[in-house]
C-alpha positions in Angstrom: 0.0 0.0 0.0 0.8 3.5 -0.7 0.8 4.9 2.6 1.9 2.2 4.1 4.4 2.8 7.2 2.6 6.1 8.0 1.4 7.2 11.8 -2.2 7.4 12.4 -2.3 10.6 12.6 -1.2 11.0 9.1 -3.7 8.7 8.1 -6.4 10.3 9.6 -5.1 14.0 8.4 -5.2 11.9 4.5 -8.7 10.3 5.1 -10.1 14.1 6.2 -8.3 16.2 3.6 -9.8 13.4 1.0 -13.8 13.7 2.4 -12.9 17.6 2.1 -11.9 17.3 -1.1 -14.6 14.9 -2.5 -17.3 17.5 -0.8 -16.3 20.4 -2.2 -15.6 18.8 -6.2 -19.1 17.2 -5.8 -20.6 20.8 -5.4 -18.6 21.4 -8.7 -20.2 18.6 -10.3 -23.9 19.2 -9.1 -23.7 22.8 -11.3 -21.7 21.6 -14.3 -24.4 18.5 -14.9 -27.3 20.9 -14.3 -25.6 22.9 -17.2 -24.7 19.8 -19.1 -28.3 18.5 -18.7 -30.0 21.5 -19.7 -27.7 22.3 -22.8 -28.2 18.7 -24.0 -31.9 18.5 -23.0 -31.4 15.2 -21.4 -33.9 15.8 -18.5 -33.1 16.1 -14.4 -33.7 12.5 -13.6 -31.9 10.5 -16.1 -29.0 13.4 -15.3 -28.9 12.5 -12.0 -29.2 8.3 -12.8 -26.9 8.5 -15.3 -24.0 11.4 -15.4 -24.7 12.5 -11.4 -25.0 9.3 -9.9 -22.0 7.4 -11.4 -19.4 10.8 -10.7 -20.4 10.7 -7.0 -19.8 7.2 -7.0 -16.3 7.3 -8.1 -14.9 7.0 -4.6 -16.9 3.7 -4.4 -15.3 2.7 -7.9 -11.9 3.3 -6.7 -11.8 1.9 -3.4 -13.4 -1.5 -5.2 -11.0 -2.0 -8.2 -7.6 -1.3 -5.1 -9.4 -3.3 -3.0 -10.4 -6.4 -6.3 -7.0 -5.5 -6.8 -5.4 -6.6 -3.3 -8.2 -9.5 -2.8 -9.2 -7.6 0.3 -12.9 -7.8 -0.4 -14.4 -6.9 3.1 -13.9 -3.2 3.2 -15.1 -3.1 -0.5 -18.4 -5.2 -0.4 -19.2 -3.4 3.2 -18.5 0.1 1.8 -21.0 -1.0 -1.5 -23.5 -2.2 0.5 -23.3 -0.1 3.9 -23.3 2.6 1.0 -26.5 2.1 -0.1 -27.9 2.0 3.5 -26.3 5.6 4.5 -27.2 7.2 1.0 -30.7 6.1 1.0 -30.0 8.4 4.3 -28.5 11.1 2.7 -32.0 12.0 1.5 -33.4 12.8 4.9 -30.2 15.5 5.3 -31.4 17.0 2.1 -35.2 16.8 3.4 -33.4 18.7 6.2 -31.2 21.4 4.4 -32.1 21.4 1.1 -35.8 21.8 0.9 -36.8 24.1 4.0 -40.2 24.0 5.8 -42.6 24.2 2.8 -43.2 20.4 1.5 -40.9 17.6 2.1 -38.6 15.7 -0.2 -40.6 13.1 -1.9 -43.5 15.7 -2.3 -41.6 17.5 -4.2 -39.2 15.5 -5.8 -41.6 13.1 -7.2 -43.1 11.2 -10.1 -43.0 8.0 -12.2 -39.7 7.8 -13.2 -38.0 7.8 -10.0 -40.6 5.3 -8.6 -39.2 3.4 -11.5 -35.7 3.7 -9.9 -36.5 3.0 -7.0 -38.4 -0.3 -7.5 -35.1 -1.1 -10.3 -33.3 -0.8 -7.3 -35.2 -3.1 -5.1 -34.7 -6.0 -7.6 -31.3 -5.4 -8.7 -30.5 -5.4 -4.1 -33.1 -8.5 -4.5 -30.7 -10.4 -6.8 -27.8 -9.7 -4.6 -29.8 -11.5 -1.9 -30.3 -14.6 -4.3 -26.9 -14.6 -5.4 -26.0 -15.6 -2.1 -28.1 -19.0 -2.2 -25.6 -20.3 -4.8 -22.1 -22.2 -4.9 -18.7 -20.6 -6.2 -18.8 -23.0 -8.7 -21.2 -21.1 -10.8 -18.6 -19.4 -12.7 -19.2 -17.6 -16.1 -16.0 -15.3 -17.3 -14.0 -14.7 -14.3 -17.6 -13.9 -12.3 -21.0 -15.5 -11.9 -24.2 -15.1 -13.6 -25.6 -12.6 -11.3 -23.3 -9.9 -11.3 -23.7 -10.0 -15.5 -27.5 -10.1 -14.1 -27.3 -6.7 -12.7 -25.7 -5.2 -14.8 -28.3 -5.8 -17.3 -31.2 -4.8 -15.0 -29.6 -1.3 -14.7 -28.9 -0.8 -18.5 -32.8 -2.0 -18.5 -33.9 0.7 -16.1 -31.6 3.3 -17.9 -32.6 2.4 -21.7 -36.3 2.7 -20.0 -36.1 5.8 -18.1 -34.2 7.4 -21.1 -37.1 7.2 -23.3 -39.4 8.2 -20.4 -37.5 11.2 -20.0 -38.2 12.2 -23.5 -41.7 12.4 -23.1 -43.0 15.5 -22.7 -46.5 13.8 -20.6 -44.0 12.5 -18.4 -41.5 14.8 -17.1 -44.4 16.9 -15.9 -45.8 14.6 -13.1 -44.1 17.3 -10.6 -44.5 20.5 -12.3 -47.6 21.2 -10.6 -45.1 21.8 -7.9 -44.8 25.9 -7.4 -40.9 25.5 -7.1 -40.5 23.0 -9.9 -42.6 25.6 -12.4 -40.5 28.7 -11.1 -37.3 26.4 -11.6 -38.1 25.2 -15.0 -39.6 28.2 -16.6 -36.2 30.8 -15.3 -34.3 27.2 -17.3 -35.7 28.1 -20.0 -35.3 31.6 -20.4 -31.4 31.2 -19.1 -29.4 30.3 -22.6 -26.1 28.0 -21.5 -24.2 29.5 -23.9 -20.6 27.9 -21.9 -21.4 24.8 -21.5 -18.2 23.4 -22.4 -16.8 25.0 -19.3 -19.2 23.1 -17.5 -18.0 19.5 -19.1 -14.3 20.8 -18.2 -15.0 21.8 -14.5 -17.1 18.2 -14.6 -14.0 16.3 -15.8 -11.2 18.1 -13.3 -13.8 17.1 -10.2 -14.4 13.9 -11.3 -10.8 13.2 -11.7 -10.2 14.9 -8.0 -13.3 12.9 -6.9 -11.3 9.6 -8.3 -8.3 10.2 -6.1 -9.5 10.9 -3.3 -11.3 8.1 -3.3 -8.3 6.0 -3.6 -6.4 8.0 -1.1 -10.0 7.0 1.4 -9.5 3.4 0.2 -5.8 3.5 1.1 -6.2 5.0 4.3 -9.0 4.0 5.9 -8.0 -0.5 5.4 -4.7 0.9 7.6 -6.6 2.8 10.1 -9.2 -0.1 11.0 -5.9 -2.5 11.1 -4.4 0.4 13.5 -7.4 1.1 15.6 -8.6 -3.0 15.9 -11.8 -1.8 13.7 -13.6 -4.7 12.1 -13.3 -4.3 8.1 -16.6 -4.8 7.9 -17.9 -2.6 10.4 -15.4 0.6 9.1 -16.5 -0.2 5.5 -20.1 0.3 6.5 -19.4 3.2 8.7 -16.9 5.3 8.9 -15.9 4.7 4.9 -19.0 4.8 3.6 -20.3 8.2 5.5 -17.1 9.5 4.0 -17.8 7.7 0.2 -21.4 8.9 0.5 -20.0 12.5 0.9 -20.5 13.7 -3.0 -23.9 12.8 -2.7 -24.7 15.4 0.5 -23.0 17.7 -1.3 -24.9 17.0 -4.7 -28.2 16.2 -3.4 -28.6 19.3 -1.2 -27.2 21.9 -4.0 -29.0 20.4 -6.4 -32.5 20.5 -3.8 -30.9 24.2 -3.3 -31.1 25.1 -7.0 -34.5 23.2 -6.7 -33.7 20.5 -9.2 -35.3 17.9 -6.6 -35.7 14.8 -9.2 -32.2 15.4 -9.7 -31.6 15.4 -6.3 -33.7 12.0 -5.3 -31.9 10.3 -8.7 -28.6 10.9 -8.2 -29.6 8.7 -4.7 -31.3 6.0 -6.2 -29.5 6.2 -9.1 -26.2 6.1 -7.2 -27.7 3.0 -5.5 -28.6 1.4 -8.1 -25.0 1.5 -9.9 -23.2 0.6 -6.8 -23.9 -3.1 -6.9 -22.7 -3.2 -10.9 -19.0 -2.7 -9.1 -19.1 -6.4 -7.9 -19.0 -7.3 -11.5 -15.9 -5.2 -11.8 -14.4 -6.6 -8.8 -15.1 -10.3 -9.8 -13.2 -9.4 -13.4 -10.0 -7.7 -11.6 -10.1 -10.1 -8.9 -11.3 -13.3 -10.8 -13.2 -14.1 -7.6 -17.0 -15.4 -7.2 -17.5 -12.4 -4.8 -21.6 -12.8 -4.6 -21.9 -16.4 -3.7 -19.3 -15.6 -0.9 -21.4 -12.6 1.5 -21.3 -12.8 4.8 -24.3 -12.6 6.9 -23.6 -8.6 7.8 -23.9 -8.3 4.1 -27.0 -9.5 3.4 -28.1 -8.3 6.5 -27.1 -4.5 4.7 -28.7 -5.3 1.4 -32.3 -5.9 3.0 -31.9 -2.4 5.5 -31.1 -0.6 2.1 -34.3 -2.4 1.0 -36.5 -1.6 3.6 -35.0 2.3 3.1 -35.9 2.1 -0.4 -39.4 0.9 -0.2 -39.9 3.4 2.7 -39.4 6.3 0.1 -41.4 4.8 -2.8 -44.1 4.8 -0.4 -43.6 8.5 0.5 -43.8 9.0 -2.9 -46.7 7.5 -3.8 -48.2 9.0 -0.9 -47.3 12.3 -0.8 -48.0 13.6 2.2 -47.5 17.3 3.0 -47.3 16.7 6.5 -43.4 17.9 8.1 -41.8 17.5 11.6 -38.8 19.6 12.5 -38.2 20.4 8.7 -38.9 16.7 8.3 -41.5 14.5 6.1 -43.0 11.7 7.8 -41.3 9.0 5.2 -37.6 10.8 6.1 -38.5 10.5 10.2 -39.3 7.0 10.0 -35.8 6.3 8.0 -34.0 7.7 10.5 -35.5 5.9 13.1 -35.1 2.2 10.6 -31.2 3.5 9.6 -30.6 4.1 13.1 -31.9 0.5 14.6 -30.2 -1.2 11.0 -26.5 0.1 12.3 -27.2 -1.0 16.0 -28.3 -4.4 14.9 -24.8 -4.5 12.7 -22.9 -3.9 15.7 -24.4 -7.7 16.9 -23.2 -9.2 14.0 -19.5 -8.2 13.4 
């Protein structure tokens, strides 16, 4: 390892200086793909699926192919899946901060195609569950069926959403929203005439967000091996809060520029990608990663389950209904998230 042979307190200086620096380039981002988005006319949500969800996910990406690299899987599969618990979380801080007092979240941020992400989601966590109910010896090009499964469950859900997008009777299903109508119509009369700046300032964050992510991956396996932390447990923790640090950034600009279906996709979205990373992991590593979870695992892909569905119900509800700048959906996520990372502590 890179750093290896340095003090803790070197590490930990490395670890914060690379959460700073994935913050503050994920704010970048969150502007640049607004602009991109707009120019292009590819639409909020399959922006924040697509473009949003994958660049805040680079961390992830580099702490998997280091960690596929090394065959030092724990920290890697707990930071995917413990991701997709605290991320699904991340929504309630931008309930919090990035919405105000008016309506929550998922009444604003709303509509078919991100129920449509959200349920992807479900199934592609669904077949990480089943993946687990079958031998190593189901091997299929350095990996097993499933992970090639997954991947073509979200290039399903993309392909779909992508010609939902393009709809013009289906982008509306929020713009009966007072923000949403303020936010699209001042859009449209604001010509993005620099929009290549915008694909430049995305390319240099991305690139910073890439290297700090392997500077997190690098520092954090020493620190739980100097501090006695269970891989596991850091992975799911510690690294992903860090990991999951574009997407505060990103979701509460983008809820602050009012782009809230941006703001809910990039989550979901983000989600949704992470689990394709096992199938990069089983290709560098040429292990059957899947069939080999552990019981904290699994255990992490049904809490970032039971998240999910939790939203896709406050969306298909919609109630209006906020305590301490809180919907009712985001309250009872804190509550589940909360009693999910307890429970993990019993298991590791």
């Amino acid at each position: 390892m890179f750093f290896q042979g340095f003090s803790s307190s070197l590490l930990v200086i490395i670890f914060l200086i690379s959460t700073i620096a994935i913050w503050f380039a994920g704010i970048k981002i969150t502007k640049a793909i607004d602009a991109i988005t707009t120019h292009y006319n590819l639409g909020e949500a399959f922006g924040g699926m697509v473009f949003l969800s994958i660049v805040t996910n680079l961390p992830e990406i580099a702490i998997t192919v280091v960690a596929a690299y090394h065959h030092d899987y724990d920290i890697a599969v707990s930071n995917l899946l413990g991701g997709i618990a605290i991320q699904t979380f991340v929504l309630v801080l931008i309930d919090a901060f990035g919405v105000g007092y008016k309506a929550p979240l998922t009444s604003k941020g709303k509509g078919p195609i991100l129920i449509i992400e959200g349920i992807s989601l479900i199934f592609i966590l669904t077949m990480v569950m089943m993946s687990k109910q079958f031998s190593n010896d189901v091997f299929f090009f350095r990996s097993t069926p499933f992970e090639w499964l997954i991947l073509l469950i979200w290039l399903g859900s993309i392909h779909f959403i992508s010609r939902l997008s393009k709809k013009n009777k289906v982008i509306p299903a929020v713009m009966n929203d007072e923000d949403n109508m303020h936010h699209v119509k001042s859009r449209r009369r604001k010509k993005i005439d620099n929009h290549q700046t915008a694909i430049i300032v995305f390319i240099i964050c991305a690139l910073i967000t890439l290297m700090a992510g392997w500077a997190l991956e690098e520092s954090s396996d020493l620190l739980a091996k100097h501090f006695n932390i269970s891989g596991i447990l850091f992975g799911a923790t510690f690294l992903a809060l860090a990991t999951a640090l574009p997407e505060i950034s990103t979701g509460i600009a983008s809820a602050k520029i009012k782009d809230y279906q941006m703001a809910v996709s990039d989550i979901f979205g983000g989600n949704a990608f992470l689990p394709v990373l096992f199938l990069v992991a089983s290709l560098i590593g040429g292990d059957a990663i899947l069939p080999s979870l552990k019981p904290s695992d699994m255990y992490l892909t049904g809490l970032g389950i039971i998240l999910t569905g939790i939203y896709i119900i406050g969306m298909v509800v919609a109630s209006k209904k906020q305590f301490f700048n809180l919907g009712i959906d985001s309250i009872i996520v804190t509550v589940v998230y909360i009693a999910g990372v307890i429970g993990l502590l019993f298991l590791v």
